[in-house]
LUMPASE-439316 format. One line per field, with one value per residue (C-alpha): residue in three letters; residue number from 1; y negated, z, x. Coordinates in Angstrom, 3 decimals, padded with zeros to 6 digits. Example, Ala and Ser with C-alpha at 12.3 -4.5 7.8 and 13.67 -1.06 7.14 Angstrom:
BEGIN
r	ALA | SER
k	1 | 2
Y	004.500 | 001.060
Z	007.800 | 007.140
X	012.300 | 013.670
END
This chain:
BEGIN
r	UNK | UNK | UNK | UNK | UNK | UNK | UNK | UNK | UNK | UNK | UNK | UNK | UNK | UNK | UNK | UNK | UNK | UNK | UNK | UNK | UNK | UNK | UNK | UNK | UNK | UNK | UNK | UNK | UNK | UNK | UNK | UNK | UNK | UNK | UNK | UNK | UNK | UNK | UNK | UNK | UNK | UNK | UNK | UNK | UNK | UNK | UNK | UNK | UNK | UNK | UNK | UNK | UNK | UNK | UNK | UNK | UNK | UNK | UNK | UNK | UNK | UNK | UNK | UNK | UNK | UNK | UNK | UNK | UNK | UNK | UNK | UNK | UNK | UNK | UNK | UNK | UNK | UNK | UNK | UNK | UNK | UNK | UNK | UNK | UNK | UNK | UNK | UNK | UNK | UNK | UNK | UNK | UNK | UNK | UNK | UNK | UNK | UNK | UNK | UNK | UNK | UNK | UNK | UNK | UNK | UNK | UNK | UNK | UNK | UNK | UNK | UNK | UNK | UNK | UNK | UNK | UNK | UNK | UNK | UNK | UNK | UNK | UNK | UNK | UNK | UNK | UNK | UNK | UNK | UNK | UNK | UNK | UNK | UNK | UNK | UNK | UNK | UNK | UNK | UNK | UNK | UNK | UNK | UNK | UNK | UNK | UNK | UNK | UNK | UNK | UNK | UNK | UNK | UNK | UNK | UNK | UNK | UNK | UNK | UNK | UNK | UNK | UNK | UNK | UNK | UNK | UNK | UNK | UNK | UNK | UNK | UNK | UNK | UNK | UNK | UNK | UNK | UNK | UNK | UNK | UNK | UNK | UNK | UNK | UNK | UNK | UNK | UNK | UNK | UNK | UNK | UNK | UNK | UNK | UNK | UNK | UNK | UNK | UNK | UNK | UNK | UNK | UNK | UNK | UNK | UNK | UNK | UNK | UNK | UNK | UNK | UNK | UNK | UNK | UNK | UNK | UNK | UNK | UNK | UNK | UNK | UNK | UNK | UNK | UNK | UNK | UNK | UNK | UNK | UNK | UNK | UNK | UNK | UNK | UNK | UNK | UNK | UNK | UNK | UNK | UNK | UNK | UNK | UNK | UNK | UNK | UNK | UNK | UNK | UNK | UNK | UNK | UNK | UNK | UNK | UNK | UNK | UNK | UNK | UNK | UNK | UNK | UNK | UNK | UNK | UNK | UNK | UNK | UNK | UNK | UNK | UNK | UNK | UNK | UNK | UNK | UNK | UNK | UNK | UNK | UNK | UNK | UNK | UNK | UNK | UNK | UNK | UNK | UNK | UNK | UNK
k	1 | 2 | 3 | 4 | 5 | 6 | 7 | 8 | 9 | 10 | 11 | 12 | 13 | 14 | 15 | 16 | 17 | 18 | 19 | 20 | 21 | 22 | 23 | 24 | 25 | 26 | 27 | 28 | 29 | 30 | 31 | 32 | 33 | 34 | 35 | 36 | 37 | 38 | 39 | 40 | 41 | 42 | 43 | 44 | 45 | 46 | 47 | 48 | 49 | 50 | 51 | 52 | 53 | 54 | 55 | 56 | 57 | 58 | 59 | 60 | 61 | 62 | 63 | 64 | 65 | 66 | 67 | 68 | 69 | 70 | 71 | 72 | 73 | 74 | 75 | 76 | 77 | 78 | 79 | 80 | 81 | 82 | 83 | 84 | 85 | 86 | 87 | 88 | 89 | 90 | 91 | 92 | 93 | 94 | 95 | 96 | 97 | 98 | 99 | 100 | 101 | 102 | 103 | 104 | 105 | 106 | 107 | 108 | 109 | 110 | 111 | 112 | 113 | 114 | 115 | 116 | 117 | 118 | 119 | 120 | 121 | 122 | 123 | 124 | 125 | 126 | 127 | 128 | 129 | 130 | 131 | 132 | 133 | 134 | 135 | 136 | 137 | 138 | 139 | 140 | 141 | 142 | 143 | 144 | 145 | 146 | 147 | 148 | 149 | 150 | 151 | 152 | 153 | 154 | 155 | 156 | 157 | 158 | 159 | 160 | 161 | 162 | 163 | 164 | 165 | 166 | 167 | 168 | 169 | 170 | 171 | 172 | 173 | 174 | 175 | 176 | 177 | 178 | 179 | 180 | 181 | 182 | 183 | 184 | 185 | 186 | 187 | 188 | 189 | 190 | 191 | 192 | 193 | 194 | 195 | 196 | 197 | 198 | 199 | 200 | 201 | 202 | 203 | 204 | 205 | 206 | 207 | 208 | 209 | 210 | 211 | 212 | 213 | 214 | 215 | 216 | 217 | 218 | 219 | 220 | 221 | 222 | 223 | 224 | 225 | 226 | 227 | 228 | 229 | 230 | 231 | 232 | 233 | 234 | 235 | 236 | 237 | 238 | 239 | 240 | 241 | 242 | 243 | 244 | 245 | 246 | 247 | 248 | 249 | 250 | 251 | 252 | 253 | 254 | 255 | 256 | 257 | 258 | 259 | 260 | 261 | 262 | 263 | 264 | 265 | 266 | 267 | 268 | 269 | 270 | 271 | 272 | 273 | 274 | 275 | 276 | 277 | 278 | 279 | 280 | 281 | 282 | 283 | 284 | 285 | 286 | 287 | 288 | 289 | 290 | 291
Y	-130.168 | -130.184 | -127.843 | -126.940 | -122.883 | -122.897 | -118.853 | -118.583 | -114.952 | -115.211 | -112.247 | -113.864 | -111.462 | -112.727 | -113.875 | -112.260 | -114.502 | -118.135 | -120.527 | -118.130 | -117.725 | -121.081 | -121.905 | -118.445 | -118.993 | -122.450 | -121.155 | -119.140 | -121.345 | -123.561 | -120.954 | -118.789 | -114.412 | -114.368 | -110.723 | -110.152 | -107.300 | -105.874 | -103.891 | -104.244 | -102.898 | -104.624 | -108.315 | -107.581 | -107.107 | -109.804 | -112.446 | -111.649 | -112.011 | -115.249 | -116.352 | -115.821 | -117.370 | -120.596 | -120.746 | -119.486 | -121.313 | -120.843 | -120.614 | -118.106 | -114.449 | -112.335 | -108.676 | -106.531 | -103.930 | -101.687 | -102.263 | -102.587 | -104.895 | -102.627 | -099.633 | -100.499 | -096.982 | -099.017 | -102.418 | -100.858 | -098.622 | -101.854 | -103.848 | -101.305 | -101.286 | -105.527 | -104.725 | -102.683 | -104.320 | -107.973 | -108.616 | -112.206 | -113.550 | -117.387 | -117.388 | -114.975 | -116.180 | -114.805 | -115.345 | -112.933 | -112.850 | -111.592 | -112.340 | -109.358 | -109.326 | -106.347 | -103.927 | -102.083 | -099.989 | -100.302 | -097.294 | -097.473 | -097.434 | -101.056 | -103.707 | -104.746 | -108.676 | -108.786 | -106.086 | -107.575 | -111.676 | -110.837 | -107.473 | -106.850 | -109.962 | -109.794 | -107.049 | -108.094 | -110.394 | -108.317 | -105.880 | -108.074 | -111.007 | -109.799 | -110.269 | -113.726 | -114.986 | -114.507 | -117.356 | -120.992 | -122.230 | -119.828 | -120.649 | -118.540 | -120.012 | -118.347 | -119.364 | -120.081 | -121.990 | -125.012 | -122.292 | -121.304 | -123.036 | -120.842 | -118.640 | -115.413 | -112.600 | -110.501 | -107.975 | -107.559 | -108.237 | -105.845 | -107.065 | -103.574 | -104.303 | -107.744 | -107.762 | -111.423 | -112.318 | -115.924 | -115.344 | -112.852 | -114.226 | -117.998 | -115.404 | -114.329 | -117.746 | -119.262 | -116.180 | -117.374 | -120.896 | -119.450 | -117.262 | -120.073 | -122.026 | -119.630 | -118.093 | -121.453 | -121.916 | -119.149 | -118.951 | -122.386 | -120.943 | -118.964 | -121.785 | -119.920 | -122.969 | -121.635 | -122.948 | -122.210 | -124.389 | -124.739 | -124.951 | -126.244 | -124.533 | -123.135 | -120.997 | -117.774 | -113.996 | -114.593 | -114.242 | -111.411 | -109.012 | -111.786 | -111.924 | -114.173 | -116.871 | -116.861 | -116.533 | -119.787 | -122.043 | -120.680 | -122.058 | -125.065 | -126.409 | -125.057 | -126.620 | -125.260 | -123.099 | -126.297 | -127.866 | -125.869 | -124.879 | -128.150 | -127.913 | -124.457 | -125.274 | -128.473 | -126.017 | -123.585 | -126.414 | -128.640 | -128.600 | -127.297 | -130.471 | -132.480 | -130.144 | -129.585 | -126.383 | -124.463 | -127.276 | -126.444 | -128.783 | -129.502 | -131.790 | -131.555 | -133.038 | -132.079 | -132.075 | -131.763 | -128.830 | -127.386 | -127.612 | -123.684 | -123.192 | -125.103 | -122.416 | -120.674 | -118.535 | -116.998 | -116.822 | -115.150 | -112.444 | -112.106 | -111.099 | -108.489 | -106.772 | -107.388 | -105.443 | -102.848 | -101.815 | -102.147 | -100.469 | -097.103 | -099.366 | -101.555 | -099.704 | -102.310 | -105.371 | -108.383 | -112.292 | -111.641 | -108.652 | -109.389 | -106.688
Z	089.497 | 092.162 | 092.730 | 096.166 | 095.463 | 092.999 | 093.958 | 096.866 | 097.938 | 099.006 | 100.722 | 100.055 | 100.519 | 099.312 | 095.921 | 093.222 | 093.635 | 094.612 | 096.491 | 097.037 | 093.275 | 092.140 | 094.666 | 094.020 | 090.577 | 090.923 | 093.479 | 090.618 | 088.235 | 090.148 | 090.489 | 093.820 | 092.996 | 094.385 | 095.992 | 095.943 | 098.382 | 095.697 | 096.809 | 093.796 | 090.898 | 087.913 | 089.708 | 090.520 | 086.872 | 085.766 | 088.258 | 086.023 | 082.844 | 083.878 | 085.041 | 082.185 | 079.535 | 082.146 | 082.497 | 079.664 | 080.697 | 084.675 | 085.976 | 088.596 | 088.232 | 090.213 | 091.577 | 092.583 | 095.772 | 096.501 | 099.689 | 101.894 | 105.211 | 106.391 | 107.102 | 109.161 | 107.820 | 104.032 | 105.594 | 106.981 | 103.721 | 101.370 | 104.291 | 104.155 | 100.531 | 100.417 | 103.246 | 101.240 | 098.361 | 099.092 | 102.014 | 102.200 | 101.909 | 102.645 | 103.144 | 104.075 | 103.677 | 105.383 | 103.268 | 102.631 | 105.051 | 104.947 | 106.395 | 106.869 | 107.107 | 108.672 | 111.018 | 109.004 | 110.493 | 109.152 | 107.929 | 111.490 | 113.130 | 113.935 | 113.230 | 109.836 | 110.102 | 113.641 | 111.650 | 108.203 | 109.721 | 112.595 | 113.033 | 110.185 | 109.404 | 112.746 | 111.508 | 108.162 | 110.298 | 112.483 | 109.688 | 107.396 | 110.492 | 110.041 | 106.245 | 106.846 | 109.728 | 107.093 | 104.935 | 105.599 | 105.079 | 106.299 | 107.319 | 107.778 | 106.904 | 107.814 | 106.746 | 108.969 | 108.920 | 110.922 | 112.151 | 114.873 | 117.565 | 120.668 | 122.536 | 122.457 | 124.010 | 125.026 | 126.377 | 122.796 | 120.564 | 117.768 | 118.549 | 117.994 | 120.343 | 119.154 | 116.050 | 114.484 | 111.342 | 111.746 | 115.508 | 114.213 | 111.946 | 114.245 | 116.669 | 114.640 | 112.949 | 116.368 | 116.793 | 114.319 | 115.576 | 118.772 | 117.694 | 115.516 | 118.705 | 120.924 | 118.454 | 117.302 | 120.279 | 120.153 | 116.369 | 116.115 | 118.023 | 114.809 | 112.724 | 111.412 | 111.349 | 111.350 | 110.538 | 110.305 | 107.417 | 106.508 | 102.935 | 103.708 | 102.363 | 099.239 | 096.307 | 096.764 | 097.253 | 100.909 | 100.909 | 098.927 | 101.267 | 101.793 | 100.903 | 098.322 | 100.488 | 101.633 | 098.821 | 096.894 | 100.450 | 099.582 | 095.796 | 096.452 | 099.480 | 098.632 | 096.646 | 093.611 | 094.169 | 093.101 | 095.692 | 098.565 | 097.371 | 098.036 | 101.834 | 101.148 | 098.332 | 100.324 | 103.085 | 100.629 | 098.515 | 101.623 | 103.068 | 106.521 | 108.237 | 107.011 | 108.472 | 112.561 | 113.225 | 115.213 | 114.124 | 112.107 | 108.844 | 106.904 | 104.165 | 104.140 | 107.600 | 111.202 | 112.389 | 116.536 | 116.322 | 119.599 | 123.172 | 123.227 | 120.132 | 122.280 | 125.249 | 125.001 | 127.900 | 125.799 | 123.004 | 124.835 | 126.056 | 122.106 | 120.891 | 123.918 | 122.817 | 119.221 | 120.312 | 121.706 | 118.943 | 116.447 | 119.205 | 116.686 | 113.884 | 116.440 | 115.892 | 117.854 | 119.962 | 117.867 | 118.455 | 117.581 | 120.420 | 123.144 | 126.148
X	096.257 | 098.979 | 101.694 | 100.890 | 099.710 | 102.478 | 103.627 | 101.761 | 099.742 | 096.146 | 094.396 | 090.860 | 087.284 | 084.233 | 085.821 | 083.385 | 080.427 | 079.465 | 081.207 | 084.449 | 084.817 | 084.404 | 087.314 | 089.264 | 089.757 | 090.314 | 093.044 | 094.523 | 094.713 | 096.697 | 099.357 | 098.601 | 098.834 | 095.051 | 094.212 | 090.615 | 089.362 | 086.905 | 084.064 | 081.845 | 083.827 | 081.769 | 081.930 | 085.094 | 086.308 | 083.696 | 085.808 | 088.987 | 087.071 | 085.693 | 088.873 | 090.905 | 087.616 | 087.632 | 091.468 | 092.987 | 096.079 | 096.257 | 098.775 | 098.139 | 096.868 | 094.402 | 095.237 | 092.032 | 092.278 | 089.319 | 087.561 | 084.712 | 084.202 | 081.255 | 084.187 | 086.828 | 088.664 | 088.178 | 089.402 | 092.222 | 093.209 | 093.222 | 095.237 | 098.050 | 098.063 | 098.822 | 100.946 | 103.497 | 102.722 | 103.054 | 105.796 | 104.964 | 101.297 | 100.714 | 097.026 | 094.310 | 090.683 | 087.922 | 085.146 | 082.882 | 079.768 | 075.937 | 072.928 | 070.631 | 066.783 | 066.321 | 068.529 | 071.079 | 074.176 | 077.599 | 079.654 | 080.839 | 077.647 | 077.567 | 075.495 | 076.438 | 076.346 | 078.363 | 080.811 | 081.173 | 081.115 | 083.652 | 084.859 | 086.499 | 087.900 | 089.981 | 091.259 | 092.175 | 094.003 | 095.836 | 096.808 | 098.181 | 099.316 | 103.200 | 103.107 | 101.696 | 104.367 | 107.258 | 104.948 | 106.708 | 103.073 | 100.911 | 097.067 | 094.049 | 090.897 | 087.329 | 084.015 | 081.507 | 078.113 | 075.982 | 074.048 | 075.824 | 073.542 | 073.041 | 075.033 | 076.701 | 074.817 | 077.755 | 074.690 | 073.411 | 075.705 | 074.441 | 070.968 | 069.794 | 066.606 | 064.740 | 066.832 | 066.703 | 068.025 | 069.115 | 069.748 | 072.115 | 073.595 | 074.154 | 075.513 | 078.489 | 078.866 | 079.740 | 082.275 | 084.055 | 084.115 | 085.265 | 087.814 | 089.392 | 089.869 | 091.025 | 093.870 | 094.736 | 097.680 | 099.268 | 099.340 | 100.343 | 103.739 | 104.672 | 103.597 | 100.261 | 097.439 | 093.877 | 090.442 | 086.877 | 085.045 | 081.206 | 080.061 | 076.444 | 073.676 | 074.487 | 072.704 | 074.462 | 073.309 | 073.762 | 069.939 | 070.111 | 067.998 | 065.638 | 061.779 | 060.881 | 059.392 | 063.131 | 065.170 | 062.580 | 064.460 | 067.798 | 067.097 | 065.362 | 067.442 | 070.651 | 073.410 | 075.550 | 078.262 | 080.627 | 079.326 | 079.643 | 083.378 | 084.735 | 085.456 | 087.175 | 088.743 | 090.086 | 091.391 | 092.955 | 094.897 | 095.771 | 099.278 | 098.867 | 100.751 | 097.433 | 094.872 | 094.341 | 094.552 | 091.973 | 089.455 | 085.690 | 085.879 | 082.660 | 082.901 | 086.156 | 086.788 | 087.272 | 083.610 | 081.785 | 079.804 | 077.860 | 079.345 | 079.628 | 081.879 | 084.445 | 084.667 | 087.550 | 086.590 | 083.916 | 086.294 | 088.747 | 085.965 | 085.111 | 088.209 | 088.521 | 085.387 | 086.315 | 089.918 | 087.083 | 085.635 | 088.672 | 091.084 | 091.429 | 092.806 | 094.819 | 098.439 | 100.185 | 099.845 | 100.134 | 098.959 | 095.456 | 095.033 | 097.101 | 096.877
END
């Protein structure tokens, strides 16, 4: 155990099952006040059940606020709430994600995946990005996948005609990617590092809406939730001076990935239709939507 989340704040989503609670309570019990966005009630609870039967002696605690990445009006709620109730946070983690198998609309009327995987995670950022630059240490870390081969079809991005689960879901995985690289100059400015990390395959409900023909790969290819923590949990406990920031890290390491995650252009044009969509929510400019 090392002292480096000794009293810090983590924002973290995606916290109540697999890979992001194995490396959320490991967070906590190495000191960090962990703030889980908690959209399932009864997993949320369960996560500070388990934490305090794994860790009776952690050092850290974990505080619960009620929301939901599939409505930006939810996102934004819970974001104002850490706002005002944390005035410092060190880290926010983006890693909740889902992989749909058939075409379902957000709250918002958007295509869930491209809204829960991208949308509102820029958000979270630019709601809370104020809090994080009075951090001396202050990182944001998204998870993304290997499966972000292709392109970005800025002419369907909600696939809602030839909708394609994997294709989908590659599509907003490479986002990420993108995003990470584009922000990671200007951020760097106000010394906020960021990073996208992949996990591998792991044995998680991402596969939840699967059939069973898919759900039997995610089981019989994937790894344990241990497992695929590692590279997260390597990015959450790191000091930021020994990570590069705007980099992709898979096994705990800055890794190549595909020649189009390194376009800025395209990132650039991502985060101005991202600033599209969010542009209610958006009160102010701030370094994630510049205009």
């Amino acid at each position: 155990m090392n002292d480096n989340l000794l009293n810090k704040t983590i924002f973290m989503t995606g916290a109540t099952s697999g890979l992001g609670k194995v490396s959320a309570l490991k967070a906590a019990n190495e000191g960090a006040t962990l703030i889980v966005l908690a959209r399932d009630k009864e997993k949320s609870q369960l996560l500070i059940e388990d934490y305090k039967k794994q860790y009776p002696d952690g050092r850290g605690k974990i505080e619960l606020v009620e929301g939901n990445l599939t409505s930006f009006e939810s996102t934004s709620n819970a974001c104002n709430e850490v706002s005002s109730r944390f005035p410092v946070i060190d880290m926010i983690v983006n890693n909740a994600g889902i992989m749909n198998f058939e075409y379902k609309e957000s709250d918002d009327h958007i295509e869930e995946t491209f809204q829960v995987n991208l949308l509102s995670p820029l958000l979270v950022c630019h709601l809370l990005l104020e809090n994080l630059k009075r951090s001396n240490s202050a990182k944001i870390i998204f998870t993304s996948s290997q499966m972000h081969q292709g392109e970005i079809y800025f002419d369907n991005l909600e696939f809602k005609d030839n909708f394609s689960s994997f294709k989908v879901y590659r599509h907003s995985k490479l986002a990420v990617i993108l995003v990470c690289r584009t922000l990671a100059e200007e951020l760097d400015k106000h010394q906020i590092g960021i990073y996208s990390q992949h996990p591998g395959m792991v044995r998680t409900e991402l596969g939840r809406s699967a059939g069973w023909f898919a759900k039997f790969i995610f089981y019989l290819m994937g790894s344990s939730a241990e497992k695929g923590s590692q590279t997260l949990s390597y990015l959450i406990e790191t000091k930021k001076d020994l990570l590069k920031t705007g980099e992709y890290y898979s096994q705990k390491k800055v890794t190549k990935t595909t020649e189009q995650s390194y376009n800025l252009a395209t990132g650039e044009k991502i985060i101005e239709v991202a600033r599209d969509y969010l542009s209610p929510y958006i009160t102010s400019n701030s370094l994630i939507f510049k205009k």
